[in-house]
PQR file with spaces between the fields and no chain letter, atoms N, CA, C, O and H, PARSE charges and radii, in Angstrom:
ATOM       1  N    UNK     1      78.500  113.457  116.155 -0.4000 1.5000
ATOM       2  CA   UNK     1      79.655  112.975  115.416 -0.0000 2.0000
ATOM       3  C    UNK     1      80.230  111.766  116.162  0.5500 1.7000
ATOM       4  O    UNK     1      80.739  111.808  117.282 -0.5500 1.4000
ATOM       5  N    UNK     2      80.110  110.900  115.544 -0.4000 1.5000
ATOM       6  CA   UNK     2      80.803  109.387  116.440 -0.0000 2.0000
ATOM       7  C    UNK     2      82.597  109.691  115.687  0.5500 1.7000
ATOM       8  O    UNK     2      82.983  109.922  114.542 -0.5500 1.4000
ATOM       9  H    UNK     2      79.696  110.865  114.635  0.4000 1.0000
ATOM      10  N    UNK     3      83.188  109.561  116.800 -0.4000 1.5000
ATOM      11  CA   UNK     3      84.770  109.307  116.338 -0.0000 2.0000
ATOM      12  C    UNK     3      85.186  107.375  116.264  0.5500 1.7000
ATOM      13  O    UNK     3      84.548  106.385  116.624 -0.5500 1.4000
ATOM      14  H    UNK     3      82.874  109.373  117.731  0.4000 1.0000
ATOM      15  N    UNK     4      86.071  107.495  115.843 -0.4000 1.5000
ATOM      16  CA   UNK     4      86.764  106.281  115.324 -0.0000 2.0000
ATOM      17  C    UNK     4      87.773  105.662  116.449  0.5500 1.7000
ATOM      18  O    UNK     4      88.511  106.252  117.239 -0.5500 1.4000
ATOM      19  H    UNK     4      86.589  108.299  115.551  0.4000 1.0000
ATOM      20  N    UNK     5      87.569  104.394  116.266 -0.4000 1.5000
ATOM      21  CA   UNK     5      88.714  103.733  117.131 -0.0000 2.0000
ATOM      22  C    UNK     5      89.558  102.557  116.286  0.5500 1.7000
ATOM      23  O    UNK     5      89.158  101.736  115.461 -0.5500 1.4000
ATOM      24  H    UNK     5      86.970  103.914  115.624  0.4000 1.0000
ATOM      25  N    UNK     6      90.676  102.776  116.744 -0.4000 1.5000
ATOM      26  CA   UNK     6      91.638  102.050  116.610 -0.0000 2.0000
ATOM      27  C    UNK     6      91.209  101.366  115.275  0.5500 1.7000
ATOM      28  O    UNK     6      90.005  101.621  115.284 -0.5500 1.4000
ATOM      29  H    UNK     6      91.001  103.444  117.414  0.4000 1.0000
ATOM      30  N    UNK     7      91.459  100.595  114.030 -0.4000 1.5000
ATOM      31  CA   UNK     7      91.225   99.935  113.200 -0.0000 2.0000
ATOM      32  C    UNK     7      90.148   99.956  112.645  0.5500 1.7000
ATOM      33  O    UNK     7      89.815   98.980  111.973 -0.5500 1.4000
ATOM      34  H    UNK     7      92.438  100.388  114.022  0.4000 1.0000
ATOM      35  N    UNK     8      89.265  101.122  112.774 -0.4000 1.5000
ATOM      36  CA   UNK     8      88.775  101.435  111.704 -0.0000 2.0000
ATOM      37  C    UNK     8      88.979  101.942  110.316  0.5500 1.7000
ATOM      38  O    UNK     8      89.845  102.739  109.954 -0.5500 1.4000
ATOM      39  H    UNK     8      89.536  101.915  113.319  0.4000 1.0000
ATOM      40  N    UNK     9      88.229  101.474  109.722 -0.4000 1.5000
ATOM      41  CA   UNK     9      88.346  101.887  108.224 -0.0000 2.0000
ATOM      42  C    UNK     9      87.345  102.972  108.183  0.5500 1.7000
ATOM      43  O    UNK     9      86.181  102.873  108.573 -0.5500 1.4000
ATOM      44  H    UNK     9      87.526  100.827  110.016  0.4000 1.0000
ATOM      45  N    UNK    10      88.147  104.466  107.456 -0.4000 1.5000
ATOM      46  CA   UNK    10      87.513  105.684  107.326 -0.0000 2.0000
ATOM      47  C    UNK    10      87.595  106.192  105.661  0.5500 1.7000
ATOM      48  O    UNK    10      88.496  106.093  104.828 -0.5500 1.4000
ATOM      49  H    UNK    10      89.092  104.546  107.140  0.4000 1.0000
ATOM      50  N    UNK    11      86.359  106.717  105.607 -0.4000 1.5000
ATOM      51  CA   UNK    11      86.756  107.612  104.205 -0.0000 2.0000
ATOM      52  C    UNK    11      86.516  109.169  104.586  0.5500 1.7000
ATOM      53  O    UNK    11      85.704  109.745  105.309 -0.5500 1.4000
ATOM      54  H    UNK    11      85.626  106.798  106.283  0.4000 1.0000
ATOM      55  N    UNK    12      87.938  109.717  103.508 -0.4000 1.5000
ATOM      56  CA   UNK    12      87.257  111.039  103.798 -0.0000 2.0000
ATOM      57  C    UNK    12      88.449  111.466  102.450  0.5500 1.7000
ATOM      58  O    UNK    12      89.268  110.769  101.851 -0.5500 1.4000
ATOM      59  H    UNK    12      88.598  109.249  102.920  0.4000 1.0000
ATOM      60  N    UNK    13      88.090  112.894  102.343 -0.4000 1.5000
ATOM      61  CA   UNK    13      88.739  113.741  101.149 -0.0000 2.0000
ATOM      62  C    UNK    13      88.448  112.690   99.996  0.5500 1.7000
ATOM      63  O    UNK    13      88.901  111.546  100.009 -0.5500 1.4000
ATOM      64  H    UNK    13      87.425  113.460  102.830  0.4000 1.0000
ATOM      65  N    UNK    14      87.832  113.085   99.236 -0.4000 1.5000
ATOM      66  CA   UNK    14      87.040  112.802   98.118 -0.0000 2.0000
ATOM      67  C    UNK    14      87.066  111.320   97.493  0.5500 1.7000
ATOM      68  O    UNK    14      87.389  110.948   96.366 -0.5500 1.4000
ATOM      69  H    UNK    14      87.463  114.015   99.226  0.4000 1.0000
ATOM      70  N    UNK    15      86.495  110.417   98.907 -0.4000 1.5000
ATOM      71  CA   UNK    15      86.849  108.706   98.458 -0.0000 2.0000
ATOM      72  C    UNK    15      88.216  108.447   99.485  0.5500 1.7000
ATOM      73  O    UNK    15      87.840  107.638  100.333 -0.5500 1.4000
ATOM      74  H    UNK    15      86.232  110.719   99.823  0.4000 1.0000
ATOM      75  N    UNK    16      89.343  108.742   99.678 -0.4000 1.5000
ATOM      76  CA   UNK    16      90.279  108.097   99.944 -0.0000 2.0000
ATOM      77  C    UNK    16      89.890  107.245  101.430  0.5500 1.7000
ATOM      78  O    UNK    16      89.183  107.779  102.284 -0.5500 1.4000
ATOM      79  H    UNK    16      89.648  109.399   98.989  0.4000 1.0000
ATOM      80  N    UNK    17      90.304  106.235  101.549 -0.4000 1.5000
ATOM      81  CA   UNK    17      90.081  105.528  102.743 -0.0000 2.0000
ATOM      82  C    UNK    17      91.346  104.925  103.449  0.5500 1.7000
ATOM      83  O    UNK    17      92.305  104.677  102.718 -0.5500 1.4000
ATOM      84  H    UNK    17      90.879  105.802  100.855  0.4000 1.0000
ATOM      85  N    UNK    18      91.424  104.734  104.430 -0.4000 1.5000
ATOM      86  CA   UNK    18      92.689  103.774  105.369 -0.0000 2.0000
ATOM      87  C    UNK    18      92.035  103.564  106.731  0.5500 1.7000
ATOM      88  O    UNK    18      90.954  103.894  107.217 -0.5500 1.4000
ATOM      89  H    UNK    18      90.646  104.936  105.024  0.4000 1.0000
ATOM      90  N    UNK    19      92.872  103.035  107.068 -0.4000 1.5000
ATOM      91  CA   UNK    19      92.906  102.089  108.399 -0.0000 2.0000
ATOM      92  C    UNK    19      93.187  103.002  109.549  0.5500 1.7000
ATOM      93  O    UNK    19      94.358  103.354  109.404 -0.5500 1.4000
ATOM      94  H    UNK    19      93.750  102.767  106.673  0.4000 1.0000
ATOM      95  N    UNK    20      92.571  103.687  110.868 -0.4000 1.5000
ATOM      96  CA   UNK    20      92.586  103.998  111.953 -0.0000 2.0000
ATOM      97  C    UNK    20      93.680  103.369  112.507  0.5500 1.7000
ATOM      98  O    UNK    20      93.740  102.140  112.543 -0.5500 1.4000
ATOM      99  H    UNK    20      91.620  103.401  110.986  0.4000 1.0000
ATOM     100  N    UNK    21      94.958  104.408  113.145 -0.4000 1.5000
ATOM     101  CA   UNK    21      95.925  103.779  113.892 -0.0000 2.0000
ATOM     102  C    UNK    21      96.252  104.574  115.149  0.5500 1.7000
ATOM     103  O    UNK    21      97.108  104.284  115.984 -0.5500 1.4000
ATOM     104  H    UNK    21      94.909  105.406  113.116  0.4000 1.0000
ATOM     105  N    UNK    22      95.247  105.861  115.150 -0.4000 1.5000
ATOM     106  CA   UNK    22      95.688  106.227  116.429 -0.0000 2.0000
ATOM     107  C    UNK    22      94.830  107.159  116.455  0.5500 1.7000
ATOM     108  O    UNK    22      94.738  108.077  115.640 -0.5500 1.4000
ATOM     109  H    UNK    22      94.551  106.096  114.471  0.4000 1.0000
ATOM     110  N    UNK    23      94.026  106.928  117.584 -0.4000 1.5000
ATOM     111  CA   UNK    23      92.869  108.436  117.943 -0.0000 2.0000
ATOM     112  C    UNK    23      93.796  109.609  118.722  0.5500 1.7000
ATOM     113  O    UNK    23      94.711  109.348  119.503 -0.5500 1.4000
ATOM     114  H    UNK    23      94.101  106.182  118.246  0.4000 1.0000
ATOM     115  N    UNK    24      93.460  110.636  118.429 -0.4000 1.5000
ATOM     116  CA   UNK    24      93.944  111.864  119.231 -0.0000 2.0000
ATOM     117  C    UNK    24      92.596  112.484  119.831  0.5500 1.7000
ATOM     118  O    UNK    24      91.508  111.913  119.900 -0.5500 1.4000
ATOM     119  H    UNK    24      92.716  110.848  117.794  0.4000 1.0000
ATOM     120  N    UNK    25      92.964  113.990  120.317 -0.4000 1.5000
ATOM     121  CA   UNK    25      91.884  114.629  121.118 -0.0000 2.0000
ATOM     122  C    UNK    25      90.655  115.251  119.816  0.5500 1.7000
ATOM     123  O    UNK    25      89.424  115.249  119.839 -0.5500 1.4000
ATOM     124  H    UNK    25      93.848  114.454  120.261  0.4000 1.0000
ATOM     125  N    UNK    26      91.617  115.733  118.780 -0.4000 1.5000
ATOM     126  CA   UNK    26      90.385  116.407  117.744 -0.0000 2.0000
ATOM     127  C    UNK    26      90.699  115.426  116.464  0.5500 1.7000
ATOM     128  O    UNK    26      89.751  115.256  115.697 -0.5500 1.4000
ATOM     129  H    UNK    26      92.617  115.734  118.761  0.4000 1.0000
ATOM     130  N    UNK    27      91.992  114.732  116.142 -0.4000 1.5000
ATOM     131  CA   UNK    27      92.089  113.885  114.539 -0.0000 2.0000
ATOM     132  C    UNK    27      92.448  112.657  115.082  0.5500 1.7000
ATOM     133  O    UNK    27      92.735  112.443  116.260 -0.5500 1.4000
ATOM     134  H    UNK    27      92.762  114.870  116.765  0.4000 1.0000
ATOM     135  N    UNK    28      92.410  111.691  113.968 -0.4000 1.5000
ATOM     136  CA   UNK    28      92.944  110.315  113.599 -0.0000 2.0000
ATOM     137  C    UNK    28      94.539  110.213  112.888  0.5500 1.7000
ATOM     138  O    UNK    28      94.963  111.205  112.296 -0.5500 1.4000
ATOM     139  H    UNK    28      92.177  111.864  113.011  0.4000 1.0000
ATOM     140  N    UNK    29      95.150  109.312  112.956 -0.4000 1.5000
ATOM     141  CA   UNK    29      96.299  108.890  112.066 -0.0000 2.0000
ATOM     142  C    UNK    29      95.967  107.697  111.384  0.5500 1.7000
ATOM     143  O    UNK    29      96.412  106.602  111.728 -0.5500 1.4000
ATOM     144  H    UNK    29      94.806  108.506  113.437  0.4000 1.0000
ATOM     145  N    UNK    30      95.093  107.894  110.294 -0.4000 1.5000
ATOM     146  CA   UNK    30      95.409  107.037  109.128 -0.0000 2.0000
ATOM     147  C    UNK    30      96.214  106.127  108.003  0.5500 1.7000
ATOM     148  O    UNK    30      96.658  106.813  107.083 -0.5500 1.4000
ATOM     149  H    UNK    30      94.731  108.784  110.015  0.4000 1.0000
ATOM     150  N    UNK    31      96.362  105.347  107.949 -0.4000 1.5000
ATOM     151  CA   UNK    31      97.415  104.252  107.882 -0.0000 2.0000
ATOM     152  C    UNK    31      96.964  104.434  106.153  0.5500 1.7000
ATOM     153  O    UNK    31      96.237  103.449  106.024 -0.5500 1.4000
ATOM     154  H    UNK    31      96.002  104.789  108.697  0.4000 1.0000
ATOM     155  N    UNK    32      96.985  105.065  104.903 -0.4000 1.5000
ATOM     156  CA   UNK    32      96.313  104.681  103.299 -0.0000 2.0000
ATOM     157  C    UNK    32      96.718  103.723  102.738  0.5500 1.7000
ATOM     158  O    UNK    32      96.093  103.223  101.803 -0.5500 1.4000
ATOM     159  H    UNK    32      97.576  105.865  105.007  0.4000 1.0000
ATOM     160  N    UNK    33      98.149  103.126  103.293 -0.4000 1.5000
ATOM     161  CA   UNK    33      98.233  101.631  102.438 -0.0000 2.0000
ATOM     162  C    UNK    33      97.218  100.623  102.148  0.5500 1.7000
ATOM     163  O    UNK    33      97.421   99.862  101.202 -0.5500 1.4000
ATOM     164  H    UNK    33      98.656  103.532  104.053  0.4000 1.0000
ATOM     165  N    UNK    34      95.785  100.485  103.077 -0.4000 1.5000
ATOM     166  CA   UNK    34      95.112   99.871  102.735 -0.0000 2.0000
ATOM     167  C    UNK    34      94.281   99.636  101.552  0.5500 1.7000
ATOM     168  O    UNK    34      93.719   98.614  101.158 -0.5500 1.4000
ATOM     169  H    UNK    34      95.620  101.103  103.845  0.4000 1.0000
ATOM     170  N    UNK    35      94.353  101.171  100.943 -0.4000 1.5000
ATOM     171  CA   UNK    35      93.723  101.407   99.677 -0.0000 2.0000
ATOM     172  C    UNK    35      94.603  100.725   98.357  0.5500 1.7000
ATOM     173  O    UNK    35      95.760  100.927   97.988 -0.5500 1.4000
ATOM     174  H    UNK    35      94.810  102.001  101.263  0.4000 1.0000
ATOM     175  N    UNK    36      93.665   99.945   97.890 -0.4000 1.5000
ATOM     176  CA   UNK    36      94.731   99.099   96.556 -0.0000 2.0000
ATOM     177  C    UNK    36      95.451   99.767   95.656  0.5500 1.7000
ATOM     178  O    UNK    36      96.637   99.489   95.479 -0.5500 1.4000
ATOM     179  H    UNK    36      92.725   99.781   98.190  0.4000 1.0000
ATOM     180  N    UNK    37      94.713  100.906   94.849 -0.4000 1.5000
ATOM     181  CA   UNK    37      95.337  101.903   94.554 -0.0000 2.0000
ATOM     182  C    UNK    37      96.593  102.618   95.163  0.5500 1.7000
ATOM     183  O    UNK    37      97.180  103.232   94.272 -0.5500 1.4000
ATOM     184  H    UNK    37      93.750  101.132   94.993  0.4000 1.0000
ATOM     185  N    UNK    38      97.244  102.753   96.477 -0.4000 1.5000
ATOM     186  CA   UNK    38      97.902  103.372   96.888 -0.0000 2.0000
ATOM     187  C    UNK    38      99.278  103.705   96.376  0.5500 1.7000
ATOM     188  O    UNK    38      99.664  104.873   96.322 -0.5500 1.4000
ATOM     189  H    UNK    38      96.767  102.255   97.201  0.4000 1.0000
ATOM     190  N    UNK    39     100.236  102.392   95.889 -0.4000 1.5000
ATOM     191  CA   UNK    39     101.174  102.801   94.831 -0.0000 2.0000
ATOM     192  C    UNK    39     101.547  103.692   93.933  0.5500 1.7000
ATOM     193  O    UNK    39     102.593  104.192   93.519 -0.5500 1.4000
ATOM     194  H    UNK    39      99.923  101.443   95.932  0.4000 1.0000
ATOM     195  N    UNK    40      99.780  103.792   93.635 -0.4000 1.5000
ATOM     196  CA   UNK    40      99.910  104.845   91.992 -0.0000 2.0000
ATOM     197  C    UNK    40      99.412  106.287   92.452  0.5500 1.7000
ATOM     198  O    UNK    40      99.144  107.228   91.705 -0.5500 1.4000
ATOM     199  H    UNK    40      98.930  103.386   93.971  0.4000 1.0000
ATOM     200  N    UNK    41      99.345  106.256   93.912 -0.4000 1.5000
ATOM     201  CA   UNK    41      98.547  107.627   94.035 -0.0000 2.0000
ATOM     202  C    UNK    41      99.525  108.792   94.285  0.5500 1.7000
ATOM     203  O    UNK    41      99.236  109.973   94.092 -0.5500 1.4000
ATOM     204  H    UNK    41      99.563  105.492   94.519  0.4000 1.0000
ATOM     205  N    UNK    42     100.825  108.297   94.777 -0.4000 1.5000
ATOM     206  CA   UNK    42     101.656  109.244   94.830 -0.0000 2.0000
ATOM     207  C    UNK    42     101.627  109.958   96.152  0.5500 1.7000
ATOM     208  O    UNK    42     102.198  111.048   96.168 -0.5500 1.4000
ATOM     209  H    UNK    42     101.060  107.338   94.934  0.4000 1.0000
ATOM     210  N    UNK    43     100.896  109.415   97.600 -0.4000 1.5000
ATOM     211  CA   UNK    43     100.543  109.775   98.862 -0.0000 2.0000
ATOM     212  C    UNK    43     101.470  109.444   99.691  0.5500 1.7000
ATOM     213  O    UNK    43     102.149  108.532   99.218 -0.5500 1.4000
ATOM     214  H    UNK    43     100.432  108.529   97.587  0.4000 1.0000
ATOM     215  N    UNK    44     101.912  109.874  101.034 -0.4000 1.5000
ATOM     216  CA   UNK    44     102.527  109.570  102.050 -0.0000 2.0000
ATOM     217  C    UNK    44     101.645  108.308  102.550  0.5500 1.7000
ATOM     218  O    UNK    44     100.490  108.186  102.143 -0.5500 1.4000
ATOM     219  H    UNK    44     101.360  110.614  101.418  0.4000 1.0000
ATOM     220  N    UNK    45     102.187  107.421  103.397 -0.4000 1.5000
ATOM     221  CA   UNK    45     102.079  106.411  104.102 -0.0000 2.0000
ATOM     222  C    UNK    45     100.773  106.618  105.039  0.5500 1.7000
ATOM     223  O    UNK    45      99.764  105.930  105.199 -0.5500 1.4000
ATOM     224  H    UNK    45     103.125  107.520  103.728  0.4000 1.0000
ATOM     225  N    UNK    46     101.325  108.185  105.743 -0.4000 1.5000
ATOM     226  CA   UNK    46     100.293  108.217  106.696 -0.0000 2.0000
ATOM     227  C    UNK    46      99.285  109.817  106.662  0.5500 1.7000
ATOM     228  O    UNK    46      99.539  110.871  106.080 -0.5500 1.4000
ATOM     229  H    UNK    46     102.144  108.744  105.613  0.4000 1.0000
ATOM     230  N    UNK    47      98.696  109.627  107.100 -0.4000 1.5000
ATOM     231  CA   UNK    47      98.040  111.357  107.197 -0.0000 2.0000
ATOM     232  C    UNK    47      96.834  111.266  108.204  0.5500 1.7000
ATOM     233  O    UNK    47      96.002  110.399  108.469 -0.5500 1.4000
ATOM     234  H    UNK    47      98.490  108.770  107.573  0.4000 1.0000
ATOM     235  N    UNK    48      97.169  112.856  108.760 -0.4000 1.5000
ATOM     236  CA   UNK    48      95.814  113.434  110.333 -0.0000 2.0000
ATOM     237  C    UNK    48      94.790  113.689  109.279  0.5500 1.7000
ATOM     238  O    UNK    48      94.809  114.194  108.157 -0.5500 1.4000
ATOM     239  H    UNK    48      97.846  113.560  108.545  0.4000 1.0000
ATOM     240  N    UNK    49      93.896  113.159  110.049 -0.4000 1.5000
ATOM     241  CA   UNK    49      92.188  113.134  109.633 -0.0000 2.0000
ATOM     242  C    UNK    49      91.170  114.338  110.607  0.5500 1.7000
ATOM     243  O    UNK    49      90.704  113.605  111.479 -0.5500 1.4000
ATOM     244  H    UNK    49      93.880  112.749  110.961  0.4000 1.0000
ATOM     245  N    UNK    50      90.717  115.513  110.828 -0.4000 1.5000
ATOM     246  CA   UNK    50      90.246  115.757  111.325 -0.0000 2.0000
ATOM     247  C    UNK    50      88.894  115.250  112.286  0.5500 1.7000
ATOM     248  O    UNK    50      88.044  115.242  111.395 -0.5500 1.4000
ATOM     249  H    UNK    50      91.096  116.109  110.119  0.4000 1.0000
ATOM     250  N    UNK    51      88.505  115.024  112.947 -0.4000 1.5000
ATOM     251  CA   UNK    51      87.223  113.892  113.056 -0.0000 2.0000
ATOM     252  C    UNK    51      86.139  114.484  112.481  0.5500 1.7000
ATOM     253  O    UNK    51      85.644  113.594  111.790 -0.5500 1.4000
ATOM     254  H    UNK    51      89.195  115.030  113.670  0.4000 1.0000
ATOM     255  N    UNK    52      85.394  115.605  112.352 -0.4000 1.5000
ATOM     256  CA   UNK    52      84.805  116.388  111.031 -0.0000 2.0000
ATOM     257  C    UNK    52      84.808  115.923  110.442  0.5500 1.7000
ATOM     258  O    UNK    52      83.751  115.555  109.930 -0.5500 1.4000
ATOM     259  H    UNK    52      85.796  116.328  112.914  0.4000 1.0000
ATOM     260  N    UNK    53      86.131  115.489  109.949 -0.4000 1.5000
ATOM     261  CA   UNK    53      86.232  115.209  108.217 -0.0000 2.0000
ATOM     262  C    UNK    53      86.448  113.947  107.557  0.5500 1.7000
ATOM     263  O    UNK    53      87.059  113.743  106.509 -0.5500 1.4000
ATOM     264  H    UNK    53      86.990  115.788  110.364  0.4000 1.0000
ATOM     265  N    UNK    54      85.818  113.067  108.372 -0.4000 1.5000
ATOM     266  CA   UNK    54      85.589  111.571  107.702 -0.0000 2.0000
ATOM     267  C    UNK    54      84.537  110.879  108.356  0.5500 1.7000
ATOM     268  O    UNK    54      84.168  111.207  109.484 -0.5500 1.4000
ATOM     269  H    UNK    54      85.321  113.233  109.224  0.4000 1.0000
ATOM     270  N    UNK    55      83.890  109.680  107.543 -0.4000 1.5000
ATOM     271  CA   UNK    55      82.890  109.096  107.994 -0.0000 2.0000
ATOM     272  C    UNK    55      83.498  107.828  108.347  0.5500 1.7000
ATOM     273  O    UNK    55      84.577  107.622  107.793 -0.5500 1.4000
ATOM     274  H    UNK    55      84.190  109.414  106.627  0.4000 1.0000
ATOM     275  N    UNK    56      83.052  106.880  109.174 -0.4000 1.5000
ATOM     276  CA   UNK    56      83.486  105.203  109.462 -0.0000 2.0000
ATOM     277  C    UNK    56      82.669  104.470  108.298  0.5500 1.7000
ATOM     278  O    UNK    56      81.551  104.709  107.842 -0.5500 1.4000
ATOM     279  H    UNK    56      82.175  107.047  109.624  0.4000 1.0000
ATOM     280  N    UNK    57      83.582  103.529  107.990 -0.4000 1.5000
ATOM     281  CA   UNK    57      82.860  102.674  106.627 -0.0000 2.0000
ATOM     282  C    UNK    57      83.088  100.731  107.173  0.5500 1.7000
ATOM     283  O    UNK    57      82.697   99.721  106.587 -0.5500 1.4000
ATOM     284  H    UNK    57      84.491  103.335  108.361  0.4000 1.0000
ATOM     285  N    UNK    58      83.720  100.846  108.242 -0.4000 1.5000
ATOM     286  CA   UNK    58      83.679   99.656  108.794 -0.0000 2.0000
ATOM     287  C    UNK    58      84.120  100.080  110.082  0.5500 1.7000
ATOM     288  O    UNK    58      84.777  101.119  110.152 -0.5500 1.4000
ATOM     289  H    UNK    58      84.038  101.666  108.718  0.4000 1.0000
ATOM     290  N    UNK    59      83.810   99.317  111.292 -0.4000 1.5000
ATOM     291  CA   UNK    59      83.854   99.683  112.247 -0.0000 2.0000
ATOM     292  C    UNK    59      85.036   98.180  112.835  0.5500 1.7000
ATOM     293  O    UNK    59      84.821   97.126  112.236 -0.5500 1.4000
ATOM     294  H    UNK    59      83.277   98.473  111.235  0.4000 1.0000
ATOM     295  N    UNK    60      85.989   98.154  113.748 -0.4000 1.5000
ATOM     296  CA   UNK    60      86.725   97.249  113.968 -0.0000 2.0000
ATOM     297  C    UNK    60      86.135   96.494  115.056  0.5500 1.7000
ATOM     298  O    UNK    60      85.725   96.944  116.126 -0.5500 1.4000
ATOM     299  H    UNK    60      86.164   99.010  114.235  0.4000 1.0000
ATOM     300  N    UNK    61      86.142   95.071  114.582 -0.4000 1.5000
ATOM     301  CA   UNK    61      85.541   93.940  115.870 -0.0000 2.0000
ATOM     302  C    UNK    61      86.815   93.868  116.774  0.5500 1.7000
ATOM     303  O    UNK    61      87.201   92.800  117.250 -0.5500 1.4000
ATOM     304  H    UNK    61      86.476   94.705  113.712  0.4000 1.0000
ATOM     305  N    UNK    62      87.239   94.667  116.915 -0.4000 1.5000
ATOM     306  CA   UNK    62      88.598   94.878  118.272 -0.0000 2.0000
ATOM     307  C    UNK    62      88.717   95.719  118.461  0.5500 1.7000
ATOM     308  O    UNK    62      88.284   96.628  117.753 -0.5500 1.4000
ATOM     309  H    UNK    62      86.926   95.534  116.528  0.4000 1.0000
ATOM     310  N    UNK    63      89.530   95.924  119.782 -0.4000 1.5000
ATOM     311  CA   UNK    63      90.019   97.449  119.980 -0.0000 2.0000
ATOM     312  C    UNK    63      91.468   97.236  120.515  0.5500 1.7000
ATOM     313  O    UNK    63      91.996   96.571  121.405 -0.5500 1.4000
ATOM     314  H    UNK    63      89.882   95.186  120.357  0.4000 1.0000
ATOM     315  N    UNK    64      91.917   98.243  119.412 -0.4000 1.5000
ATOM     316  CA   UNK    64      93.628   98.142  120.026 -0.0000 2.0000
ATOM     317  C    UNK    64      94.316   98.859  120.929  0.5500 1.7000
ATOM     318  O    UNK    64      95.529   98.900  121.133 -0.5500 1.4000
ATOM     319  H    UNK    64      91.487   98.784  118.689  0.4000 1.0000
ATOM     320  N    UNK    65      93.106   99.624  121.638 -0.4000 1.5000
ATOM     321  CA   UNK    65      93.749  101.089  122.249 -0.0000 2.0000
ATOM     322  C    UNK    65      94.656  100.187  123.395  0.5500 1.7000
ATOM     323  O    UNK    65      95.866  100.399  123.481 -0.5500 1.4000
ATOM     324  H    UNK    65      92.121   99.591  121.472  0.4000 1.0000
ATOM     325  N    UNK    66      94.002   99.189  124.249 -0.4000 1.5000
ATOM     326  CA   UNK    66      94.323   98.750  125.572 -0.0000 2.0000
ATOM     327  C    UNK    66      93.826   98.913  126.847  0.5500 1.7000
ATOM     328  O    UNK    66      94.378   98.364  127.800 -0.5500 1.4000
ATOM     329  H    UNK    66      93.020   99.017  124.180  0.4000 1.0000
């Protein structure tokens, strides 16, 4: 299982995707505003990603950890 860093773009739960904003020890904090749709979806801003439970769909040419 490769985990995610910082500004990646992830999908997981059936299609939804966002932006990597913070790795933890077992999940991610996902940023969904990135998704164009997001307005109409009726979602919170942010949501924990299990690392299980999403794949990387772009990987970030940076790293923001520090």
């Amino acid at each position: 299982m490769k985990i995610a860093n910082v500004g990646n773009i992830i999908e997981f739960r059936d299609g939804l995707t966002g932006i990597v904003e913070k790795v933890n020890e077992n999940s991610v904090i996902v940023d969904l505003t990135y998704m164009e749709n997001f307005s109409s979806l009726d979602l919170e801003r942010r949501t924990v990603v299990n690392h299980k439970n999403y794949k990387i769909i772009k990987e970030s040419t940076f790293d923001l950890q520090g």
